[in-house]
N, C-alpha and C positions, 0 to 999 in steps of 0.2 A: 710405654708398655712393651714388655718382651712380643717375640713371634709367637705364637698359639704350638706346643709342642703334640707330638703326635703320643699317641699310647705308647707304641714300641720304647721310645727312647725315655719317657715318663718312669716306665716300669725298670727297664733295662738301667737307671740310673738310679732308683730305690733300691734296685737289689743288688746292685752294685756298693750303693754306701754300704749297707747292711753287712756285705761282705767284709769292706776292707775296713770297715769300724771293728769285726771280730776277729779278722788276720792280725790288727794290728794293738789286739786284747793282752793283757797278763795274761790269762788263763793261756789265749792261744797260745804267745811266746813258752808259758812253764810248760805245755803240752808237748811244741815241739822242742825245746830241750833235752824232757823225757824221754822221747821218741829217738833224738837223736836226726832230726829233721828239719834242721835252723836253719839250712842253705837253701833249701826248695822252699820252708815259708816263707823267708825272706825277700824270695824270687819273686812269687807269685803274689805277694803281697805289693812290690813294685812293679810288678806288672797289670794290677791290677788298678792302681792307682793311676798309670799310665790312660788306661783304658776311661776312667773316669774321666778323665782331663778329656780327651776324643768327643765320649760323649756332651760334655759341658758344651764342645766347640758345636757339635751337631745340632744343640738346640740353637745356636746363635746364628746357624748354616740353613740361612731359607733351600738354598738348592741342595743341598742334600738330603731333602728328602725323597727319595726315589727308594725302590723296590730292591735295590743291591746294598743300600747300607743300612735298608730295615731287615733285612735279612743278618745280616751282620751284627745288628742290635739283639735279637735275638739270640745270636748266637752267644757275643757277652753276656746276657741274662743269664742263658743257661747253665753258660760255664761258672759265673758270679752264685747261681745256685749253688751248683756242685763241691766250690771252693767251701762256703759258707757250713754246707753239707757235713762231709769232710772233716774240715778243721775243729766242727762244735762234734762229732761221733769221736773222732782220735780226744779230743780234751775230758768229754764223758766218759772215755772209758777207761781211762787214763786214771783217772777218781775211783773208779772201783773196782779197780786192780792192783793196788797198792797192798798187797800181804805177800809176808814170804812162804808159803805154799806156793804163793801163784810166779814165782819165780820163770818153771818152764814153760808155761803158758806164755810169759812175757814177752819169752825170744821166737817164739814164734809169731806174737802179734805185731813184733816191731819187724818182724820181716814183710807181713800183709802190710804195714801200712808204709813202709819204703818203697814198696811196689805201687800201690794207691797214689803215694805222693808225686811218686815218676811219670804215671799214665798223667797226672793231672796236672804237674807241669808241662807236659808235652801239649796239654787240650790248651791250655792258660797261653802258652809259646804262639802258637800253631796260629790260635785265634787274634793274638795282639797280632803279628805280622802277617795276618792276609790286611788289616786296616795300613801296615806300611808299605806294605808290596803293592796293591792299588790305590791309595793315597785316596781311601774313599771319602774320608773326611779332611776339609780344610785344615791345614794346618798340621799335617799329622805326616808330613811329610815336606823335603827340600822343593819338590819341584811340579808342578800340574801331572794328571793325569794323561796321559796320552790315548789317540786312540786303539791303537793297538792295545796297550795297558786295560784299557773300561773294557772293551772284547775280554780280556782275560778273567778278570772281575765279573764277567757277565757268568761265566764258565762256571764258577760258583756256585752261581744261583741253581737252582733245578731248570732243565732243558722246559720242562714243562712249564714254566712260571716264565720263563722266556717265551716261549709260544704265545703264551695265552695274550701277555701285553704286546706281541706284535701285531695277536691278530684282532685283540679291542683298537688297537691305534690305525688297523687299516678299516676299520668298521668303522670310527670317529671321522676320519679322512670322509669316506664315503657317504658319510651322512651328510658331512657338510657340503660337499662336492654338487649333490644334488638337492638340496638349500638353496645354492648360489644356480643351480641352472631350471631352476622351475620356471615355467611356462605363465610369467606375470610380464607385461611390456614395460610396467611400472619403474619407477626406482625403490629399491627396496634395500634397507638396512639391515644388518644380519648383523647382533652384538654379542663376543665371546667374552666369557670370562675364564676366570682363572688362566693354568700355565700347564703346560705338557712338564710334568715332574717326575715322569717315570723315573728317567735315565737310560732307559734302554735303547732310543732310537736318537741319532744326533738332531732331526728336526724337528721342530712342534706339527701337530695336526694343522693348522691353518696353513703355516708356509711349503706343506709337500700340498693340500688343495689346491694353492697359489699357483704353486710352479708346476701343476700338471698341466701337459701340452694342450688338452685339451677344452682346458678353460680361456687360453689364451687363442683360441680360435675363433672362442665365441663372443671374445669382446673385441673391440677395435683398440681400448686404448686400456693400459693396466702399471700402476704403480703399487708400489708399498712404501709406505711415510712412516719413519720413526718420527714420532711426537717430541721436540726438544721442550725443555722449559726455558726462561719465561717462555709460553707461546706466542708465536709474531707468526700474525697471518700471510703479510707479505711472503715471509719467507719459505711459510709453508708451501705458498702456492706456486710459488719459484720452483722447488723441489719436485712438486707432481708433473709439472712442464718437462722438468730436465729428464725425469722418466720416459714421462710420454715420447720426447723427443729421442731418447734414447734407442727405447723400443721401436719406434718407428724405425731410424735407421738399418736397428738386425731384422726386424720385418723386411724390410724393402729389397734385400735381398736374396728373398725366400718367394716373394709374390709380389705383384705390382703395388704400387700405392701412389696415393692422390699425391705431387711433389709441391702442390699450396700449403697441407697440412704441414710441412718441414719449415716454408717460410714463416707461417702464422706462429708456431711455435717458438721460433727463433725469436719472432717480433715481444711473443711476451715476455721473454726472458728478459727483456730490457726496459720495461714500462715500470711507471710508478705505480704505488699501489692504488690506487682511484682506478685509474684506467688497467693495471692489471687484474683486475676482481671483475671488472663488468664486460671485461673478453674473456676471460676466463670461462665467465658462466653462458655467451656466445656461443664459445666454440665448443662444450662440453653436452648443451642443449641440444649436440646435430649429433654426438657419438654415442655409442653402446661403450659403457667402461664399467672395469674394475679397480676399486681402491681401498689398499688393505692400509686401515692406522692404527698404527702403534703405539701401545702404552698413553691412552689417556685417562688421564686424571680426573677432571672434573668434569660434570654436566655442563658450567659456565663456557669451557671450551669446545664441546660440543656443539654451544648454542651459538657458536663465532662460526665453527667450521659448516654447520648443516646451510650457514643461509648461503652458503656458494656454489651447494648444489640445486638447480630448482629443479620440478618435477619434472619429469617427461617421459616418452614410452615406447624406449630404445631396450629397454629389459638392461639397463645398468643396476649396478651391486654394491654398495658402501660393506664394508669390514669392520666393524669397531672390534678393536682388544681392550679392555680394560681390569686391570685386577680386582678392581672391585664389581661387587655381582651387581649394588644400588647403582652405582653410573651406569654398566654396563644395560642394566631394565631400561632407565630411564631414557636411552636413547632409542629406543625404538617406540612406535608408534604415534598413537596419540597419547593424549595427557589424561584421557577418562578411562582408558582401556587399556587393563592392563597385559603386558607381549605373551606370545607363549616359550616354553620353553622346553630346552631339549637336553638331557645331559651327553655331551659325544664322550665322554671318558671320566672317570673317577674325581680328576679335578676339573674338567673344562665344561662349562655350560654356555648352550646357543640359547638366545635371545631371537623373536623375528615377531612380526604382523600376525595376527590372527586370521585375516583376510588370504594373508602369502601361503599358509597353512592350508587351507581349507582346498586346495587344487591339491593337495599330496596324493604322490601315487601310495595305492594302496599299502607296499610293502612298507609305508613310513605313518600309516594311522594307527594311532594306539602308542606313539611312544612320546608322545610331550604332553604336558601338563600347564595347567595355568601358573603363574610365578606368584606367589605371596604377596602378600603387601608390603613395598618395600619403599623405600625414603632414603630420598638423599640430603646429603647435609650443604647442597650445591643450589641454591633453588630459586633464584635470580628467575629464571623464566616460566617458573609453573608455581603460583603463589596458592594453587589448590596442590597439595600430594597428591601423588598417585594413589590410589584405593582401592583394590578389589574386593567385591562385592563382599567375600568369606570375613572383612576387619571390620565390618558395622560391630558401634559398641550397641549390641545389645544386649542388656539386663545389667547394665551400668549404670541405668539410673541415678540408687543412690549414692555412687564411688564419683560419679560424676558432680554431683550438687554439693557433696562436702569437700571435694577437691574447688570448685569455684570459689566456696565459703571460703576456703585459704587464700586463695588466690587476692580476693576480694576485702578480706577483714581490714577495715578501718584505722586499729588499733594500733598500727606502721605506717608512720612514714618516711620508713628508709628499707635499705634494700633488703630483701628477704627472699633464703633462700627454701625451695620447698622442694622433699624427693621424696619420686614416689618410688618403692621400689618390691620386687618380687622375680620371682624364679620364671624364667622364658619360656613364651607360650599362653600368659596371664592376659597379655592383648595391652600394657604398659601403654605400647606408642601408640594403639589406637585409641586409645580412651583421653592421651592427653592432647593429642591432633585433634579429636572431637572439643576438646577442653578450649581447646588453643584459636578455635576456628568458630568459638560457640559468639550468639548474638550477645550474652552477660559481657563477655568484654571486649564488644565492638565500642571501639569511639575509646576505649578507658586507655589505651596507650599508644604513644604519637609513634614509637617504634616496635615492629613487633620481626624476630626471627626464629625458626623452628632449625636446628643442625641438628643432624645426626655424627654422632663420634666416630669415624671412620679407621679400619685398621689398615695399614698402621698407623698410628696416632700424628696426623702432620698439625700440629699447631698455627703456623702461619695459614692452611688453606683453610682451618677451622674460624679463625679470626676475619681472613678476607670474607669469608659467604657470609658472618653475620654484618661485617658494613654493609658488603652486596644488598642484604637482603634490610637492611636499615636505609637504603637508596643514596649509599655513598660510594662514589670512584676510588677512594683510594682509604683506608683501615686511618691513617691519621685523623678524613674528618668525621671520623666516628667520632673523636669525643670534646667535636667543639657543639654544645649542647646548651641550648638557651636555658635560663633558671625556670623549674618547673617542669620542664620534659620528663616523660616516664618512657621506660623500656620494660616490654615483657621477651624472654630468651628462652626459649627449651633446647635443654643439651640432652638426649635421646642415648641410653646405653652406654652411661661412661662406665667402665671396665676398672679404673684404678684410683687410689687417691692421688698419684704422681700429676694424672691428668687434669684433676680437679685443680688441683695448687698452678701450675702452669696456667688454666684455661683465666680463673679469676683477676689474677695478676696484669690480663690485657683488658677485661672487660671494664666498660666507663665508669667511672664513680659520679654519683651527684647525689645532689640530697633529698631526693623524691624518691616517691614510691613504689621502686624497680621490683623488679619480680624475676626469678630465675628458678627453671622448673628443670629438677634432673631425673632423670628416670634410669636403674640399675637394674642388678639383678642381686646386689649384696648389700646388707645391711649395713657390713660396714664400712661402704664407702656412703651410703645415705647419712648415716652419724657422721659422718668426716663434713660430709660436705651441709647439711645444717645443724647447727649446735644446738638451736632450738629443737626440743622434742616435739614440742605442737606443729612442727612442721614438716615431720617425717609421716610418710603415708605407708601403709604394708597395704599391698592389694592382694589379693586375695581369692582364694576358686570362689566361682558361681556357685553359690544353694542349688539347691536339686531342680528346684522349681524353672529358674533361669535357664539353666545349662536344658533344662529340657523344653524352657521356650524354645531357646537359641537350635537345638536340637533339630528340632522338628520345623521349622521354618528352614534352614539350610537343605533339611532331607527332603523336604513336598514343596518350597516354593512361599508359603503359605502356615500362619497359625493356623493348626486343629486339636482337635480331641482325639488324640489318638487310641486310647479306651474305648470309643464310642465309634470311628469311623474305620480303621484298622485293629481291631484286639487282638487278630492272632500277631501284630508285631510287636505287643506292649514285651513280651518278654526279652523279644531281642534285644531290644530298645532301651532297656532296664539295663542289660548286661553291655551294652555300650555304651552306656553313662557311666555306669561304674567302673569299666577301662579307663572312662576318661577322665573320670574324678573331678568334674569341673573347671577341665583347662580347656577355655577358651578355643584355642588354635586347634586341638584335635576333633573337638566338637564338629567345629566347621568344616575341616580338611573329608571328615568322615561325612559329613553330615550330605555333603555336596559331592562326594562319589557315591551315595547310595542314590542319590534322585537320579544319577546315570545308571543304575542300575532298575532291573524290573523291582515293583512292589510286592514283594513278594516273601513271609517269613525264610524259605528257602535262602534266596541270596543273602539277607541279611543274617543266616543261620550262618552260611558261608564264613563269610565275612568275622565271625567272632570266632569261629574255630581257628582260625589260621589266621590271625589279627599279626601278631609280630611275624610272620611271612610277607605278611600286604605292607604292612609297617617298612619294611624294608624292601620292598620288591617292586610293591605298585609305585608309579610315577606320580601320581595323582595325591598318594600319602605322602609320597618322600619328603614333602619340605617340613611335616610336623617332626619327624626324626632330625634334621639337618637344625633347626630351632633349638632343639635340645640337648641336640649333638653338642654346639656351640656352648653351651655351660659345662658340661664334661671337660669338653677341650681347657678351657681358660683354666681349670684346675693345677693350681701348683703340683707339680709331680710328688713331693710328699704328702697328696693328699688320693691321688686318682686310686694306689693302691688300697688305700683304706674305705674309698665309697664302691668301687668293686668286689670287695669283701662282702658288700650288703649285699651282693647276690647269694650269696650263700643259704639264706634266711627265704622259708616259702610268702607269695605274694601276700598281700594283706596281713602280714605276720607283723607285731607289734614287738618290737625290742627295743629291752632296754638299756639304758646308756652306760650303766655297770656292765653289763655284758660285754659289749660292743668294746668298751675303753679297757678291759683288763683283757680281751683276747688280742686286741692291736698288740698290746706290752708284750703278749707272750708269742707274739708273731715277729717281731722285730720293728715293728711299724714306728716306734717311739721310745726315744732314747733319753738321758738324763742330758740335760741341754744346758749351759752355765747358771749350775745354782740350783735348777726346777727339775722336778722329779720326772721320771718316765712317764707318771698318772698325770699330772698338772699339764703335759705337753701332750698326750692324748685326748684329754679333757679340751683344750683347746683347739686340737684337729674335730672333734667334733662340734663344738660350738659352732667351726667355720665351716662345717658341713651343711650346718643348719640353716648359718646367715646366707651363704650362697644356694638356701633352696633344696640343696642335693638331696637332704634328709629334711622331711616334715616332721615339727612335733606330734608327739600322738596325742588325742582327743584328753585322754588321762590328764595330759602335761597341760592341756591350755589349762586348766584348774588349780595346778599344784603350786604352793606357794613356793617349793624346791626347787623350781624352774624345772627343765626337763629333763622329764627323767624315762622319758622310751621317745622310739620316733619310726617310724616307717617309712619308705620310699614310694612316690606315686608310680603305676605302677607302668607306664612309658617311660618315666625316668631309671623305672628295673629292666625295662627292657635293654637299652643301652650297656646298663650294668652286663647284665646277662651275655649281650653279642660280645662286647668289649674282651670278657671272661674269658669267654670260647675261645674269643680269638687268640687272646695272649696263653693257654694253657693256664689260668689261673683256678677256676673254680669249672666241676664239674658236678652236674644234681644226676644220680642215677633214683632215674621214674618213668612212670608207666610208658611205654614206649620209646625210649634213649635209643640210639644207636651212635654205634661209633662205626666208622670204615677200620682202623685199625687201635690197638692197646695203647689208649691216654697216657699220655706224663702231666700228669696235672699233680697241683701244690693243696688243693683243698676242696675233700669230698664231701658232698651232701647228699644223704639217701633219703626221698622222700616219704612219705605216709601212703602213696601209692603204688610204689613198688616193689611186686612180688616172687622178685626172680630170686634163683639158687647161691649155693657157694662157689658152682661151678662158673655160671653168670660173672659174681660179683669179680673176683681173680683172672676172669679173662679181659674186663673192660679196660682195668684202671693197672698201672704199674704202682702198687702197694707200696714199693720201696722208696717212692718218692715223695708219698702224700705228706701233709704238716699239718693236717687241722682233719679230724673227722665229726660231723655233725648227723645227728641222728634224729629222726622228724616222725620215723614210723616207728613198726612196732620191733622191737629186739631179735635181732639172731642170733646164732652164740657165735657163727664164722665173720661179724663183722670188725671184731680185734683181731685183729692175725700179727705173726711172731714175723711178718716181711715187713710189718710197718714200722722200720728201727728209730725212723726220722719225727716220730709223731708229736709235734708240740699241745696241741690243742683236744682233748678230748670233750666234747660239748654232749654229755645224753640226757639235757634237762627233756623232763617229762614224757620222757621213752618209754613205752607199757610192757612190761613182760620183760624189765630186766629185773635181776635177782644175785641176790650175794655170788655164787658162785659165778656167774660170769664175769667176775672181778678177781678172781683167786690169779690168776697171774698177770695184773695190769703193772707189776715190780717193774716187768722188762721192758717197760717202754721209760727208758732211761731218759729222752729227752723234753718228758713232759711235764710243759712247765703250766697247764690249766687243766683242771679237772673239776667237770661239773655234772654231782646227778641231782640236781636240784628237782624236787617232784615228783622223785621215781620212788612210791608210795611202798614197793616190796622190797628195800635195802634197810636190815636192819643192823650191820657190819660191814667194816672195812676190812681189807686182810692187811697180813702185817709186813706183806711184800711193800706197803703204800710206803716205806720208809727207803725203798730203795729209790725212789722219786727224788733224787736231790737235786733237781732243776726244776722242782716242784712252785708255782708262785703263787696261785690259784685255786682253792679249795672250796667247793660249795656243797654244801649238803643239806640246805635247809632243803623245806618239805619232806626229807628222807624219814624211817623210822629208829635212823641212828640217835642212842644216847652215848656210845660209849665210842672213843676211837683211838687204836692202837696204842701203845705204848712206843712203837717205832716213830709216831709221827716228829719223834724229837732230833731225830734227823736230818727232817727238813731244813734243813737253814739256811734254804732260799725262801720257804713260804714267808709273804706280808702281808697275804691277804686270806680270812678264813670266813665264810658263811655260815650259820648255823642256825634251827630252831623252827618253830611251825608257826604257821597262821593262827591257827586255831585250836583248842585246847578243853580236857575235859575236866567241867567244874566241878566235879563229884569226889575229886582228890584235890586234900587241901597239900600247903608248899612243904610241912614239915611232913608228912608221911612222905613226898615224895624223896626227901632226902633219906629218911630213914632204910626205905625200900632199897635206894639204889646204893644208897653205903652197904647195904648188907647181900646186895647181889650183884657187887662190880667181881670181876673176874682181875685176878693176880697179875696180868700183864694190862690191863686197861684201866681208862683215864676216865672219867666223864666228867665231863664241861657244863658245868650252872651258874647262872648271874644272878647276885641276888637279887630279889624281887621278881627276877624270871627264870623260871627253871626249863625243863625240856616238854615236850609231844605231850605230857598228860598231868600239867602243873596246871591251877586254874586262871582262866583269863585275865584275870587282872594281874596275874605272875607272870604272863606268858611274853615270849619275846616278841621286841618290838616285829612290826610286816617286814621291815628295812633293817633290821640289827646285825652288825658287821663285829666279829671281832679281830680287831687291828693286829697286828703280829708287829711288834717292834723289838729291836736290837741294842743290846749295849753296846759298850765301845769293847769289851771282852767277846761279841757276839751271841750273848745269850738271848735267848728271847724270851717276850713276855707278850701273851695274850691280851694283857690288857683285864682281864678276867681270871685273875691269880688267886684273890680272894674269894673267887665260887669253885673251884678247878678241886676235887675231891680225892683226896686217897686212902684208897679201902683201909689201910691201917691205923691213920691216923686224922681224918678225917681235915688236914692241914691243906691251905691253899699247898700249888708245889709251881714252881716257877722256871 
């Protein structure tokens, strides 16, 4: 499986193809023909392509991701904007300039746009070669970066954004510095994960702790061990000697020292390993030491390296780094309690004792949190997982006894494999650990192993932890297996199908009744990996009922009646179920910082106003974000842009899948892909929206024989969406209380239902000139079209109150709109006949309106393929032929009206009336003419003849 790519370069590469998919258009090329402009698109069109190549390298580039070449990501985005921009304004208007009147007009606008093209290949230049000039990204460049060079490259960045990470990086430093010098005699474990990724400062936070002078005062003896592979303990402990020894000697001429400690040390460098390990642990038993180790891998090696320290109460320090967060938990403490934890920097988290905590000076209470429940796939020496208290499956009941039933069924006696799978945060692993651990199948199989799918995905450490844990030395005699033996496996959060086909191919075959349990987050990797349907599980939110056992047990300690024993908190209580919507994990996270808090409606009042602030602030919440973060992240970059889009849409807002897949189209979201339509290839981005969770169906859809046909976001999974937005400049919702410090460049506006600010307001927030999509939720102003929004693809005013014909009388000049929807808006009983200057028009929706008749221009259009039409509901009191009679003898000389037989328009009778769902199709000859589809009800005032 790939490395987990970040927003910046996700988006930054979307809008990127998007670009040079249109630089490298017909349209674009005849535009700049026209223009007279074929050397500068040319340019930029290979320079941009250049840039794509860069970004491609950056996702395959773990260490570049630092804060100088997301900066730099950004900045291609913007410019890949601008190009995009640009090139689709000069090709529109290219198209409707074409008369000879417009002749002198012409030579002045080929001179505006020689100038445009000039500033924007110098932005397009300027941008590609600051990535060669600092060689920010691998490969993108002859030779490494130097130091001097990354100083330059830093220069870049804002002085302020350099401040700020030097001064979190001397903050992390310091946290840990006094970690490691707390007042415990004890030996204490201190385990880091993650990696200093900045880029800004050449050392990591551990190794400037390491090397402050004043650490090495306070220990007598201090190494730092890179972890080789295979591990050989021998060897390792050769190494911490040659240290120690080392240090001793530049000690010894700074301050006295014992000069036995030089021979003893000497001596062990030569000993065999029997006798090296048991002086070892001697001589280490009488000193105070520090030992920072590097880069380990597994718990298994952990469980080799700890028994050579033994306890004692010198105030020594162990280090563990490890990249993963599951090894790194698992080293410290005990095996029933789970470590606390600290985050010292963006990427780097401290692991340590609950107990080592509890003596913290004052200025360090209040910032670690309990660690999750978390599992390793290493587990040779803890044959119970670790647990914390927050992963009890409660109200799993019955997910847990139909899951046994599978497990269990008869019916097989060969291997079978069963997955369970759902969107993160469901509580998957804790319910198949409860599964895996339950008394039903003690005794029923001679081998049993639990792995967790570790990123990045190593196959060989995956294979060795299940012999480990099937109690074999070496993965070969895993599969000499007496006739009759059975195995049960749980593989925990596989991420891909690649990993499925690799993992199966080592696992043992025999002819008994093995059992292999995988648990996802995507459907369709659960259909990959069992072919049988009966043995695919979807889990599923808590009922209300659950979720508020689960609830109120985490918040008091204890089931109660909360109705009856606290009522002024039922209402809080209510509105934080329905945040949580029955996922497990927030339940609990929440549930279990209000028992820290006073009982009290007030806090809990707190607490729901400012929910996505705690969400992201408090430490105590941060790991239900970090849970859910982790499905965002896994998102193929042609997808993140399209489920950030759903922020656009107010919470609990139900949309449907027609919506959704015709605004990607007119967004750029989704292109015609060999052979499959723009729609088939949107239609598919959202299916995979749905399998992996992002988007739930809506209540409607679990019914519809249609499969789904709306869906909504929970509404923690919008919060994400939402920060994500902000961050990248994507979507901006102006409501009741918005602020901005300065004038947005955001790509797509949403104005809510509770926002009642002016025209002056609206024009100072947002740069109008750049927006692409406007969505409209409240009630109509007439300043929220404006003639700055040249760029507008997306007009969205379904069910907008208080619009009106006339506030449409000049929607012509938004020349690049290619959706237009006033679906609902009950006072439209005309179109104007500007709708025909729309010729990038795709999208037309006008059902629920009071339109029967529309322009004669619409013939125009000859990009529209898609047309909505016709009402719900209809009055029975006029039958189908009057209504034809009527409208033949009151259509007006320039206008069309559109009738199906059997259904005619707003006041045909029901059983005429159009379908809820009636689409009518716009299709093309090969001459380009189109046809409704509806040619035979399509009426003209004169002859009453379909017109086509």
């Amino acid at each position: 499986m790939g490395l987990i790519e970040n927003t910046a370069i996700s988006l930054g590469k979307s809008v990127l193809n998007r670009a040079v998919r249109y630089a490298e258009s017909a349209v674009a090329k005849e535009a700049a023909l026209h223009l007279g402009i074929q050397r500068d698109q040319t340019f930029i069109t290979d320079e941009l392509e250049m840039m794509q190549g860069f970004l491609m390298t950056a996702h395959d580039d773990r260490d570049n991701h630092n804060r100088v070449v997301k900066i730099w990501v950004k900045q291609v985005r913007d410019v890949a904007y601008d190009v995009e921009d640009c090139l689709q304004d000069f090709a529109v208007r290219v198209m409707v300039r074409r008369s000879w009147w417009r002749i002198p007009r012409k030579l002045l606008h080929r001179r505006r746009v020689a100038k445009k093209m000039k500033e924007l290949r110098a932005k397009v230049e300027d941008v590609s070669q600051r990535n060669l000039r600092y060689h920010l990204i691998k490969g993108s460049g002859s030779k490494p970066i130097s130091t001097e060079e990354q100083s330059v490259a830093i220069a870049s960045a804002t002085k302020s954004d350099i401040d700020e990470v030097r001064r979190q990086n001397d903050k992390a430093k310091l946290a840990l510095l006094r970690l490691i010098s707390k007042k415990d005699d004890g030996l204490k474990v201190i385990a880091v994960s993650g990696k200093n990724t900045v880029g800004l400062v050449e050392t990591s936070v551990v190794k400037r702790a390491y090397e402050d002078p004043r650490i090495h005062k306070k220990f007598e003896c201090c190494a730092w061990i890179r972890l080789l592979q295979p591990f050989n303990l021998t060897k390792f402990l050769q190494s911490i000697v040659r240290q120690f020894y080392v240090n001793y000697l530049q000690q010894a001429k700074q301050r006295e020292k014992n000069p036995t400690d030089a021979q003893v040390l000497r001596r062990m460098g030569m000993m065999n390993e029997v006798d090296l390990a048991n002086e070892f642990k001697r001589y280490i038993n009488e000193k105070s030491y520090l030992i920072v180790l590097d880069d380990l891998h597994t718990i298994e090696e952990w469980g080799r390296i700890k028994t050579c320290f033994p306890q004692s109460k010198k105030g020594s320090r162990i280090i563990v780094l490890a990249e993963q967060v599951e090894v790194a938990s698992l080293c410290v403490g005990t095996e029933n309690v789970a470590p606390e934890h600290k985050q010292l920097f963006p990427d780097l988290h401290a692991f340590y004792e609950k107990s080592f905590q509890d003596g913290a000076d004052p200025v360090e209470t209040g910032t670690s949190s309990n660690t999750s429940s978390i599992y390793s796939n290493n587990s040779m020496d803890r044959k119970s997982f670790i647990v914390s208290k927050e992963s009890e499956p409660i109200g799993r009941e019955r997910e847990k006894t139909e899951i046994l039933e599978m497990i269990t069924n008869g019916d097989s006696q060969h291997l079978e494999v069963l997955s369970v799978w759902g969107m993160g945060g469901l509580g998957k692993t804790t319910l198949i650990r409860d599964v895996y651990e339950s008394q039903e199948l003690n005794g029923m199989f001679e081998k049993c192993a639990f792995v967790t799918v570790m990123r990045p995905f190593n196959l060989d450490k995956l294979i060795g932890s299940i012999a480990r844990q099937f109690g074999e030395n070496n993965v070969k005699d895993m599969y000499r297996y007496p006739e009759g033996s059975k195995y049960l496996i749980v593989l925990d959060d596989l991420s891909s199908t690649t990993e499925w086909d690799d993992i199966k191919q080592h696992l043992p075959e025999t002819g008994t009744a093995n059992r292999i349990i995988i648990t996802t987050r995507e459907e369709d990797i659960a259909k990959h990996c069992s072919k049988r349907h009966k043995n695919i599980y979807n889990l599923q939110r808590l009922v209300r009922k659950n979720a508020h056992d689960l609830f109120t047990q985490k918040a008091f300690g204890k089931d109660i009646k909360l109705d009856e024993q606290y009522p002024e908190l039922v209402e809080q209580a209510e509105l934080i179920l329905k945040k949580c919507d029955g996922l497990p994990l927030a339940i609990v996270h929440i549930g279990r910082f209000l028992a820290s808090q006073q009982i009290t409606a007030l806090e809990w009042r707190k607490l729901n106003e400012h929910i996505s602030a705690e969400l992201e602030m408090n430490p105590n919440l941060g790991s239900i974000m970090t849970v859910l973060n982790t499905s965002f992240d896994a998102l193929p970059y042609y997808l993140k842009p399209c489920f950030l889009y759903t922020s656009i849409f107010p919470e609990d807002r139900e949309v449907s899948r027609r919506r959704l897949v015709r605004r990607w189209i007119a967004e750029g979201y989704s292109r015609e892909v060999r052979g499959r339509s723009a729609e088939e290839v949107a239609e598919n981005y959202f299916a995979e929206l749905i399998s992996r969770s992002m988007l739930l169906p809506s209540q409607q859809s679990m019914h519809s024989r249609k499969g789904t046909v709306a869906c909504q976001v929970h509404d923690l999974i919008r919060e994400i969406s939402i920060s994500k937005s902000i961050e990248e400049n994507l979507v901006f919702t102006l409501e009741e209380g918005c602020s901005l410090n300065r004038r947005a460049t955001v790509r797509h506006l949403a104005i809510s239902s509770n926002w009642k600010g002016g025209q002056r307001e609206f024009e100072s927030m947002v740069d109008l000139s750049r927006v692409r999509s406007l969505t409209v939720f409240g009630e109509w102003k007439p300043f929220f079209i404006s003639d700055k929004m040249r760029l507008l693809r997306v007009l969205d005013l379904e069910g907008t109150p208080g619009l009106a014909d006339h506030h449409l009388q000049h929607i012509g000049k938004l020349l690049h709109l290619k959706y237009l929807s006033i679906r609902g808006c009950d006072d439209i009983y005309h179109l104007p006949d500007s709708l025909g200057n729309l010729r990038q028009l795709e999208t037309l929706d006008v059902r629920d309106t009071r339109i029967l008749k529309l322009p004669t221009s619409i013939i125009k259009l000859q990009m529209l393929n898609y047309l909505r039409l016709g009402r719900k509901s209809t009055d029975e009191s006029v039958s189908y032929e009057e209504l034809v009679d009527d409208l033949s003898n009151s259509m007006s000389k320039d206008m069309l009206c559109l009738l199906r037989i059997y259904c005619a328009a707003c006041c045909a009778p029901r059983r005429f009336s159009y379908p809820e769902n009636y689409e009518a199709p716009i299709r093309r000859d090969r001459y380009g003419d189109t046809d409704t589809g509806i040619r035979d009800t399509a009426i003209s005032r004169n002859n009453n003849t379909a017109i086509r």
